[in-house]
C-alpha positions as CSV (number, residue, x, y, z in Angstrom):
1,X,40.6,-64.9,31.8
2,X,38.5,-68.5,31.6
3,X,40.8,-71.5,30.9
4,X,40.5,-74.7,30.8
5,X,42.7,-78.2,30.9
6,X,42.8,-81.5,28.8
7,X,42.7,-84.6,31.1
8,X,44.5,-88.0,30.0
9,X,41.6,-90.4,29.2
10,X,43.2,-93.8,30.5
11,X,43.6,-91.7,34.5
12,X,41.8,-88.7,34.8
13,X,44.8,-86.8,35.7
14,X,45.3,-83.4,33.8
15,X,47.1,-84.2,30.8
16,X,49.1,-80.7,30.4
17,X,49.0,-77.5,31.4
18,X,45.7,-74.8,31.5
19,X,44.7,-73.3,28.1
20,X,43.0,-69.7,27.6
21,X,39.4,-69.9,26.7
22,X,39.5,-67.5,23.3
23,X,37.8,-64.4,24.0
24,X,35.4,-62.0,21.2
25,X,38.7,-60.3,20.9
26,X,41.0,-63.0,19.9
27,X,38.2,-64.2,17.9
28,X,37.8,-61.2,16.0
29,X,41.2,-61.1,15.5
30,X,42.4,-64.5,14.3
31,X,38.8,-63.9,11.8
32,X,41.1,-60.7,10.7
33,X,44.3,-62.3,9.8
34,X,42.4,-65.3,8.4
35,X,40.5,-63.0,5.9
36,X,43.9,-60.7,5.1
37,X,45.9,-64.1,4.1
38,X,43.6,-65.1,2.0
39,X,43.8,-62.3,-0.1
40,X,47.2,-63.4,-0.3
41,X,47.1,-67.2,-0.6
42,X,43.7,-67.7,-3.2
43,X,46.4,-65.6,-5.8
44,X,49.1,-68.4,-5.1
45,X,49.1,-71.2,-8.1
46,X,47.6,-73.7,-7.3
47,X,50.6,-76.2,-8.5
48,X,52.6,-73.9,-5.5
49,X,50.0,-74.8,-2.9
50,X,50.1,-78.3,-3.7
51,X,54.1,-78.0,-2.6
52,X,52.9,-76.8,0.2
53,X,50.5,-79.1,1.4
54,X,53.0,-82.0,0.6
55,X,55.6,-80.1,3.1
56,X,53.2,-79.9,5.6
57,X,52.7,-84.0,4.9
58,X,56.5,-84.3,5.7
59,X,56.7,-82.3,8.3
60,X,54.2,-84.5,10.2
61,X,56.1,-87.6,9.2
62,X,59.4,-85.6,10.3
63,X,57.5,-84.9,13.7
64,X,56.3,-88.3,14.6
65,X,57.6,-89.2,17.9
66,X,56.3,-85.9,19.4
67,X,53.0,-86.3,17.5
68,X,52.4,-90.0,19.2
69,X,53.5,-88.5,22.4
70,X,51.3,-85.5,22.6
71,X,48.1,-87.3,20.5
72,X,48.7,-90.2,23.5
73,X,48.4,-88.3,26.2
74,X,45.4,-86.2,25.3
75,X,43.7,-89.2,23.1
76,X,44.8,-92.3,24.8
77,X,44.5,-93.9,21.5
78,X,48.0,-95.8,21.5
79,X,50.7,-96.0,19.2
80,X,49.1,-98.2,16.0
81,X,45.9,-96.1,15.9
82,X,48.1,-93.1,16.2
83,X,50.8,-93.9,13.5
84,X,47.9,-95.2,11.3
85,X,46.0,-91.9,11.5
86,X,49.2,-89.9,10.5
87,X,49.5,-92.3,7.8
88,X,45.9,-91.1,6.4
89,X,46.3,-87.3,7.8
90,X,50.1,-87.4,5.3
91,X,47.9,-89.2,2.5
92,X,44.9,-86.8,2.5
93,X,47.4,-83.8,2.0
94,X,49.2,-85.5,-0.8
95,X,45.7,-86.7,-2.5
96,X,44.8,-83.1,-2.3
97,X,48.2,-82.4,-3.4
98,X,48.1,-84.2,-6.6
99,X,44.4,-82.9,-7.5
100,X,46.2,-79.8,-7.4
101,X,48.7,-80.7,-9.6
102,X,45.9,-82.1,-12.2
103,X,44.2,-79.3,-12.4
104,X,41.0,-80.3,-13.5
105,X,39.3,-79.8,-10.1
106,X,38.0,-76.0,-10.7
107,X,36.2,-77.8,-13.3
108,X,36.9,-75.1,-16.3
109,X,33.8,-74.5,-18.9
110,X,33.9,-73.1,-22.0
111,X,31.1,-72.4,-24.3
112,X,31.9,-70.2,-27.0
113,X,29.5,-67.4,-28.8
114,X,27.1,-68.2,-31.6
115,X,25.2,-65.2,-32.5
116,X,23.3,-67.6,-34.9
117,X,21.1,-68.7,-32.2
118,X,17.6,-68.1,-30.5
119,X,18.8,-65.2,-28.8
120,X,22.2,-65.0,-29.5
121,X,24.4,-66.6,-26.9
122,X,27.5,-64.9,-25.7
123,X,30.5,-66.2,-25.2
124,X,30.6,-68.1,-21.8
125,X,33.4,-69.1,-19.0
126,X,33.3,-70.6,-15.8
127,X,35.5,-71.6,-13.4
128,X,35.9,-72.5,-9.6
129,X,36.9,-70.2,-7.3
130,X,37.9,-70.6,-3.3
131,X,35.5,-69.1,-1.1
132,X,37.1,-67.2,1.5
133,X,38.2,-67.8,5.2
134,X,36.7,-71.0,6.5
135,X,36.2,-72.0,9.6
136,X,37.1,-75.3,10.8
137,X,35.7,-77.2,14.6
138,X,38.0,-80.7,15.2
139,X,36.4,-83.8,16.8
140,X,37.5,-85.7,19.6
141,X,37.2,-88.8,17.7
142,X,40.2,-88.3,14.6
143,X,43.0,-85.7,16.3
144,X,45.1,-85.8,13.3
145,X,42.6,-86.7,10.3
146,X,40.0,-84.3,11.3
147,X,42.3,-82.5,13.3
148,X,44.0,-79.0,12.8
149,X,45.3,-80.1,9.5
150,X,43.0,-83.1,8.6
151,X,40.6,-83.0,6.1
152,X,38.2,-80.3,6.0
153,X,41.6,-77.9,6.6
154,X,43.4,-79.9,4.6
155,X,41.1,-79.7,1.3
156,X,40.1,-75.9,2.3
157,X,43.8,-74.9,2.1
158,X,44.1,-76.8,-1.3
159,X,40.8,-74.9,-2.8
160,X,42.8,-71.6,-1.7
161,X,40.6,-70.7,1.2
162,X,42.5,-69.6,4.8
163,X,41.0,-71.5,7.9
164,X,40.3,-70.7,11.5
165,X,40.4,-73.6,13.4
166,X,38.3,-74.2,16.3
167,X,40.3,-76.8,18.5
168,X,38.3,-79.6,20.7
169,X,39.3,-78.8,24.1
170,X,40.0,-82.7,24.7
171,X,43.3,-82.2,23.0
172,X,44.5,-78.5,23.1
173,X,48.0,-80.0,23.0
174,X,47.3,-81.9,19.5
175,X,45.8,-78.9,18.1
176,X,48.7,-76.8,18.9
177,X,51.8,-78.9,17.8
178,X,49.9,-79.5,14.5
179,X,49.1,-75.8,14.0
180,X,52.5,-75.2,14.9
181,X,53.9,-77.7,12.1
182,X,51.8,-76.6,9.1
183,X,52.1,-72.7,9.9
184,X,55.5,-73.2,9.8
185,X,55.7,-74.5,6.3
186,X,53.0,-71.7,5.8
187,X,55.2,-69.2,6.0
188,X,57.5,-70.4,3.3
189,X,54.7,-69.4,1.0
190,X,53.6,-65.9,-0.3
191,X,50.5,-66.9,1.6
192,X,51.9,-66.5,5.0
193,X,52.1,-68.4,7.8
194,X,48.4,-66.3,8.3
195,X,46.7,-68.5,6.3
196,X,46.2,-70.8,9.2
197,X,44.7,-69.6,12.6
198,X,43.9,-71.6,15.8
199,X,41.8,-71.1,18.7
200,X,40.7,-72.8,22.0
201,X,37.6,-73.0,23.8
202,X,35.0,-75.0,25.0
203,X,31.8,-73.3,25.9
204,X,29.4,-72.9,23.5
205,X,30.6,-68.7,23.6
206,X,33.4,-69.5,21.7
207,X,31.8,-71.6,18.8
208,X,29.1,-69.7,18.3
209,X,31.9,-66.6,18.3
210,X,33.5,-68.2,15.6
211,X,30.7,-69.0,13.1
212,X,29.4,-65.4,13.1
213,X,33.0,-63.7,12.2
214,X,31.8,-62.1,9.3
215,X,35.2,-63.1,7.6
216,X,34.4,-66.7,7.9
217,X,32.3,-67.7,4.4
218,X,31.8,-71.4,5.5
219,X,32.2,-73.9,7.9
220,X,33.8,-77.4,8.5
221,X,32.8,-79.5,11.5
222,X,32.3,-82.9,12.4
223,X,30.7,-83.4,16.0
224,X,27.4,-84.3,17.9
225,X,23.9,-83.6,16.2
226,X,22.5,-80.9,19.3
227,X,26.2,-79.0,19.0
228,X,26.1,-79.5,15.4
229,X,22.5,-77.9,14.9
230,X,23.2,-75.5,16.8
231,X,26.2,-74.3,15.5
232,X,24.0,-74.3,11.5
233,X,21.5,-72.3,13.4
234,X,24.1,-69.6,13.9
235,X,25.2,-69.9,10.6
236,X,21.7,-69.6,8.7
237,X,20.7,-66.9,10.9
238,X,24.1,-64.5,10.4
239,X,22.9,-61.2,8.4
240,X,24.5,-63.1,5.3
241,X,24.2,-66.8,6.1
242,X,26.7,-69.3,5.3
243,X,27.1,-73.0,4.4
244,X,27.6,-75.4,7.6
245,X,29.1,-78.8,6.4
246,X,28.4,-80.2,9.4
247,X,28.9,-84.4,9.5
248,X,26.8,-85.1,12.9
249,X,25.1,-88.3,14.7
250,X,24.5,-91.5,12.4
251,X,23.6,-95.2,13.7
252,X,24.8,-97.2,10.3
253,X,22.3,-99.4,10.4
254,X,23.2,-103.4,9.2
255,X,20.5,-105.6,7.9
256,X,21.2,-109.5,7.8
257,X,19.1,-111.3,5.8
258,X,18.5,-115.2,6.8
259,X,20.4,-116.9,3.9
260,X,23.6,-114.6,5.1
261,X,23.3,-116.2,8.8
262,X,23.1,-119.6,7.5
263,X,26.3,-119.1,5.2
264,X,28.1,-117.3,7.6
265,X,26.6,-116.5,10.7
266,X,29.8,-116.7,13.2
267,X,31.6,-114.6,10.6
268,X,29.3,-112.0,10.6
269,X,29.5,-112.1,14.2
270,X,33.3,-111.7,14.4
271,X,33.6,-108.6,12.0
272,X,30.5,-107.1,13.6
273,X,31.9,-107.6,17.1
274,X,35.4,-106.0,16.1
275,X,33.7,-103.3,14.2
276,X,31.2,-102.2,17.2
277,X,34.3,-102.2,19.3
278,X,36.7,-100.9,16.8
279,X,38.3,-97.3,18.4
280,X,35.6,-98.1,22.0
281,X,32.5,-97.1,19.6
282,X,33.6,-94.1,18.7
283,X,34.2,-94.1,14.8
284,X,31.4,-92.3,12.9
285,X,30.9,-95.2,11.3
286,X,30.1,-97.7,14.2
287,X,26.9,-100.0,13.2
288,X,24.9,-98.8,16.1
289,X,21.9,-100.8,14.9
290,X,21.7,-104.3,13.5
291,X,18.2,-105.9,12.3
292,X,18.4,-109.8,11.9
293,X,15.8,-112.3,11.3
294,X,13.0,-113.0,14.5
295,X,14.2,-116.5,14.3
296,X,16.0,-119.1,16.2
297,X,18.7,-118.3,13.9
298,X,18.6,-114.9,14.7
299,X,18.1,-115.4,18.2
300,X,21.9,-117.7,18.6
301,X,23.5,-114.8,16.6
302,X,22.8,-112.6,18.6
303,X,23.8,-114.8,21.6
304,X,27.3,-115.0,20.0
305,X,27.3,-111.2,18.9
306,X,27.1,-110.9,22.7
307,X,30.0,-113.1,23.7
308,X,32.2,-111.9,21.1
309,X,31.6,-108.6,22.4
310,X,32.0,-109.5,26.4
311,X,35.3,-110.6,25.2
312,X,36.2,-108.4,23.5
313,X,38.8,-105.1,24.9
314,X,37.4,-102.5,27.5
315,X,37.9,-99.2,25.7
316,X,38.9,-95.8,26.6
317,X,37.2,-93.5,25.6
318,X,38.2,-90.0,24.8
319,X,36.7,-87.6,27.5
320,X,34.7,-87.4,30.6
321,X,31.8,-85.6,28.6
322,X,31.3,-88.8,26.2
323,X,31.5,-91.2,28.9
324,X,29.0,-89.0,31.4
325,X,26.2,-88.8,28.4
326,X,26.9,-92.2,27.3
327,X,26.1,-93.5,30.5
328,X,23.2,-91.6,30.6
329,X,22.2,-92.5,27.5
330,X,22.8,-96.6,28.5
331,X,20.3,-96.0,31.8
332,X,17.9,-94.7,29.7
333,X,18.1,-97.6,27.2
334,X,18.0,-100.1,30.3
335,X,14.9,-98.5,31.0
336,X,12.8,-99.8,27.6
337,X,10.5,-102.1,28.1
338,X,11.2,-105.1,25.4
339,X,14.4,-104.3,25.5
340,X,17.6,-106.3,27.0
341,X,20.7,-106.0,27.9
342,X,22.1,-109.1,26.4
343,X,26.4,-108.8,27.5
344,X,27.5,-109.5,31.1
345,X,30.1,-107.0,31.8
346,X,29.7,-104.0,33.7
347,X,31.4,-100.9,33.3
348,X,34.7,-100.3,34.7
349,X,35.1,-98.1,37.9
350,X,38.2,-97.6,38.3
351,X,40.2,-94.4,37.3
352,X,39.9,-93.3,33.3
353,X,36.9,-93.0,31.3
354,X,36.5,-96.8,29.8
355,X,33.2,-98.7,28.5
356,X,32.6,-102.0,28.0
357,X,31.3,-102.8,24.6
358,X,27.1,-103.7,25.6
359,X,24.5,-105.2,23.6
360,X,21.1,-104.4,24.3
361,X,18.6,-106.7,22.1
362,X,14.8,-106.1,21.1
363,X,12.0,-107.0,19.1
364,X,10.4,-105.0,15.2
365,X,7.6,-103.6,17.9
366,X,9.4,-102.1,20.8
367,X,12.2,-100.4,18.6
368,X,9.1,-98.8,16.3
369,X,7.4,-97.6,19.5
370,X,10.8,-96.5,21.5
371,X,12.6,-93.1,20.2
372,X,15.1,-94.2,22.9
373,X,16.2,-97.2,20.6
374,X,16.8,-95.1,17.8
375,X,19.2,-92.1,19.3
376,X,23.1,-92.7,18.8
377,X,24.7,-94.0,21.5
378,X,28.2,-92.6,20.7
379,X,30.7,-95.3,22.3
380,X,30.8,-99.5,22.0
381,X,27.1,-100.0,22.3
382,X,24.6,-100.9,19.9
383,X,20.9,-102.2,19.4
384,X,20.2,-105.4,17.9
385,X,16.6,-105.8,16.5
386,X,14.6,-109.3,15.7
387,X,12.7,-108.4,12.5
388,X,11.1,-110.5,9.6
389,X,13.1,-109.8,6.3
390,X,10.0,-108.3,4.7
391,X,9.9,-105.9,7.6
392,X,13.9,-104.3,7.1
393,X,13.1,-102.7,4.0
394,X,10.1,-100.4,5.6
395,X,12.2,-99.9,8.1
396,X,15.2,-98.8,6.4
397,X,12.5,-96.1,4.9
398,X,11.9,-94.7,8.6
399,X,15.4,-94.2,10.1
400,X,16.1,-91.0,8.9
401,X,19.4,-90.1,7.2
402,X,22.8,-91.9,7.8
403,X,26.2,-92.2,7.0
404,X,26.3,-95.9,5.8
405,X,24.0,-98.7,5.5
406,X,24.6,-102.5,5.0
407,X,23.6,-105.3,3.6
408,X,24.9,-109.1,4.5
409,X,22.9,-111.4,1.4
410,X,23.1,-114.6,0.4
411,X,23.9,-114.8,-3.7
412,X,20.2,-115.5,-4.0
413,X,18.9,-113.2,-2.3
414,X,19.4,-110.8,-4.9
415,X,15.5,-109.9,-5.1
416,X,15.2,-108.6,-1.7
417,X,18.7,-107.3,-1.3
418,X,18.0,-105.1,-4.3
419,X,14.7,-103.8,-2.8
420,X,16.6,-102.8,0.5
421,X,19.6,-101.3,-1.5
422,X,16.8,-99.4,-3.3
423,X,15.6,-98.2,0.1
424,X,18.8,-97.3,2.0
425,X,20.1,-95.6,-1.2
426,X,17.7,-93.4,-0.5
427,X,18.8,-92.6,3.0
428,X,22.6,-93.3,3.5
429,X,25.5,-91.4,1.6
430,X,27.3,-95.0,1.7
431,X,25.6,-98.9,0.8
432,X,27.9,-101.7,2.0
433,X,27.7,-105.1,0.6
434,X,28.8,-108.0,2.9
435,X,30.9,-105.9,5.1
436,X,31.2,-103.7,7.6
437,X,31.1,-99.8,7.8
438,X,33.8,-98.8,9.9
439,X,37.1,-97.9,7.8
440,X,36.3,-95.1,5.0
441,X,38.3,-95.2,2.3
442,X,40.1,-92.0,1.5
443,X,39.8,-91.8,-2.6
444,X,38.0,-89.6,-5.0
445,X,35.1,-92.4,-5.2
446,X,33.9,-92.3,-1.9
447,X,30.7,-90.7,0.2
448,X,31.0,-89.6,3.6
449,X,27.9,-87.8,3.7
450,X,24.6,-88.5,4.3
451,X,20.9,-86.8,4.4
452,X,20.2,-85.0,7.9
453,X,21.4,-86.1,10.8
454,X,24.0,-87.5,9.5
455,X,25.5,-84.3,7.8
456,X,23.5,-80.5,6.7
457,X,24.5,-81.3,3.3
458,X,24.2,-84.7,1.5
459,X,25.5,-82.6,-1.9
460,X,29.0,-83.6,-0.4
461,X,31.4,-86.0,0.3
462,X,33.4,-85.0,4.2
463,X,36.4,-87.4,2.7
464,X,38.3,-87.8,0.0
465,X,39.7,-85.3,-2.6
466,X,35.8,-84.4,-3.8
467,X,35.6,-82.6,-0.7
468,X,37.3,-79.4,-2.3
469,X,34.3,-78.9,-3.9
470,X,32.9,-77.6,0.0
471,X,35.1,-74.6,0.2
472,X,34.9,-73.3,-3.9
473,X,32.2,-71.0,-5.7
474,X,31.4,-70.9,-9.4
475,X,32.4,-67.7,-11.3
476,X,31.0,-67.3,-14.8
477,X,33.3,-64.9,-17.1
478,X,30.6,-63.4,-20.0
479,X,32.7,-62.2,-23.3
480,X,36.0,-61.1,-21.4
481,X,39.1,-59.8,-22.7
482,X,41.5,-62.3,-22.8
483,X,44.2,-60.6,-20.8
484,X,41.5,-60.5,-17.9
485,X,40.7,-63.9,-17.9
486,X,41.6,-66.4,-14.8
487,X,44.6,-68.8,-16.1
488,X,42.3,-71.5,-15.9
489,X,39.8,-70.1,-19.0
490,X,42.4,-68.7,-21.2
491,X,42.2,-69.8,-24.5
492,X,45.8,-71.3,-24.4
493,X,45.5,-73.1,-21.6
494,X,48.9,-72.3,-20.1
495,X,48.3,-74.6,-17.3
496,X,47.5,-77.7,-19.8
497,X,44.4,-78.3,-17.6
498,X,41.0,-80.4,-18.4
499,X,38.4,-78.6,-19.9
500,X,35.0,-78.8,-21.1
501,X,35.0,-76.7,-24.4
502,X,31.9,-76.7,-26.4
503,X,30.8,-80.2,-24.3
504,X,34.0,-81.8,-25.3
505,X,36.9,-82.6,-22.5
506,X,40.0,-81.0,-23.6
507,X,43.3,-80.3,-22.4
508,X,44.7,-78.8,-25.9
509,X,44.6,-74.8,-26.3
510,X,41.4,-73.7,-28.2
């Protein structure tokens, strides 16, 4: 039997005991149980799942002294970070909660018959239904808000779908304890405490095991872009291929244009700093590239980009893996000709896996001709590029897909703001206005999704309550019997739902 052990990122040292590497067996079995619950749990209303998902909410806030011990050891992320990431994981299963509740999510249409027209038209219903097991991989990155129960499990569950989880094998612990905690509330339900499965691994075996269970209908995961593709590969090649909803690499690029640097220039510098170095680089979200003007202006920012960053925290970061191909990654930046390393520091050598937040700096030409400059350096590093203004909005055309973009204008700069809004909105899932990227907003409005890399499918949002829409199917009902009809398309709307009857949003009975 392979196992394998979580070390504690601040030391080194093994951070718990040895965990069993899941075989094809245990695989096929958790698929099993996954696909028998949720016969069981897609027949549960949905206002009883949404009780539920608030108990598991409590019962997270109930466990919080053993959460921020067990998350701390494995994730060395510290007792704020930890208790503000419950915060968000409890919030996220209420939000889904109270979509639930509302009703209006499955997104009930009604079109009644009119044999009158050219060709008669038939009465028409349609509805959302869940999808089936789903299949769930946790990042390093957010334990508890893309963890076991964060959001891709957490808005599966609400849709009615069961989940196999795929634990990271940084935090085997974390996975556990929250698996624990939401299958026991689980069980309270005539779902079972089924509905939920978890399994460890870490090779590439054991994922690749997992998307081709021929229970599992769809796929969560959030993770690198070469693990990520991968893992979609597997899934569009299964005899019946599935969706992926994979959120992988993005670099959030920043543009600042020159009226912005002489408003606010050491402002800018400030949030950027704290935002590069916000969690040791390792939010999705970082702003791993930043394009200011080729100017002396431009050059002094990023002089004090670069001491706000040497003084800013060493970070930990979350496993050896990151650190080793971070590293790599850095020696292979260093390498660029045109480009410079403008921060002092050097990286820590003593025990842990820490980085110091760097700043390498360049010029329009050497980041157009270097592919090096545009890969994701996943930890407190990022690129900053000396540009004319006229130059960001081509570029914005030519850095692929990403999670965010942003702007920092002047109030009359709105003519070329508004061209490179045009641009980005072409290429991010999110456009920023004088801010910063990092912190995503968990509410119905927002996009945490971009084109490729930054996620398979830019159709959806990977936060907020939107995200149900993932893990549900669309089932047209043509001229059925009353009596046979889902609760959500009878004509009496017993569950006093939303509706779109006849292009008219309704909630009365027809």
């Amino acid at each position: 039997m392979s196992t394998f052990t979580a070390f504690n990122p601040r030391t080194g040292d093994a951070a718990g005991p040895a965990f069993a590497e899941a075989t094809a067996a245990d695989i096929a079995s958790a698929a099993s149980r996954a696909a028998s619950a949720f016969e069981q749990w897609r027949r549960v209303p949905a206002r009883d799942r949404a009780k539920a998902l608030r108990a598991i909410g409590n019962a997270l806030i109930d466990a919080r002294d053993q959460i921020i011990a067990t998350v701390d050891l494995e994730a060395a992320l510290g007792d704020t970070r930890i208790n503000g990431e419950l915060a968000r994981t409890v919030a996220q299963l209420h939000g889904f909660a109270d979509l639930l509740d509302q009703g209006a999510y499955v997104e009930a249409i009604i079109d009644s018959a009119n044999p009158a027209a050219t060709p008669p038209r038939p009465e028409l219903r349609r509805v959302l239904q869940p999808l089936g097991p789903v299949a769930v991989f946790t990042p390093s990155n957010f334990p508890l808000a893309y963890g076991v129960i964060g959001g891709d499990t957490a808005g599966a569950l609400a849709a009615g779908c069961s989940v196999l989880v795929k634990g990271h094998p940084s935090q085997p612990a974390t996975s556990e304890l929250f698996a624990r905690i939401a299958r026991a509330e689980l069980a309270k339900t005539a779902g079972g405490a089924d509905v939920l499965q978890l399994v460890h691994g870490r090779t590439p075996e054991t994922g690749r095991g997992v998307v081709n269970a021929p229970e599992i209908q769809a796929v969560g995961f959030t993770g690198s872009v070469a693990a990520g593709r991968a893992l979609f590969n597997v899934a569009s090649a299964r005899p019946e291929p599935i969706p992926f909803y994979g959120e992988l690499g993005s670099l959030n690029p920043l543009f600042i244009s020159p009226g912005a640097l002489a408003e606010r220039s050491a402002d800018i510098a400030t949030g950027l700093a704290a935002s590069i170095a916000m969690g040791a680089g390792q939010f999705c979200t970082k702003p791993g590239l930043i394009f200011v003007p080729d100017s002396d202006a431009g050059r002094e920012f990023a002089h004090t980009l670069a001491s706000k960053l040497d003084a800013a925290p060493i970070g930990v970061l979350l496993n050896e893996n990151i650190r080793h191909l971070l590293a790599n990654r850095m020696q292979a930046t260093m390498l660029v000709q045109g480009a410079t390393c403008a921060t002092d520091r050097d990286w820590p050598a003593d025990a842990g896996f820490r980085a110091a937040p760097t700043l390498f700096v360049t010029d329009a030409t050497t980041f157009a001709e270097s592919s090096e400059l545009r890969e994701e350096h996943f930890g407190p590093i990022s690129i900053l590029v000396l540009s004319e203004p006229d130059q960001m909005k081509v570029i914005a055309t030519e850095l692929g897909g990403h999670l965010t973009g942003t702007i920092h204008a002047a109030a009359d700069e709105t003519a070329w703001a508004g061209a490179l809004a045009d641009a980005l909105a072409q290429h991010v899932g999110r456009v920023i206005w004088n801010g910063f990227p990092t912190g995503v907003a968990v509410v119905p409005a927002m996009q945490h999704g971009g084109p490729y890399p930054s996620s398979t499918s830019s159709l959806h949002s990977a936060v907020g309550t939107t995200s149900i829409r993932r893990f549900l199917r669309p089932v047209a009902f043509q001229n059925m019997p009353e009596a046979l009809l889902p609760a959500e398309l009878q004509s009496s709307n017993p569950l006093g739902i939303e509706r779109l009857v006849n292009g008219v949003r309704s909630a009365s009975a027809l």
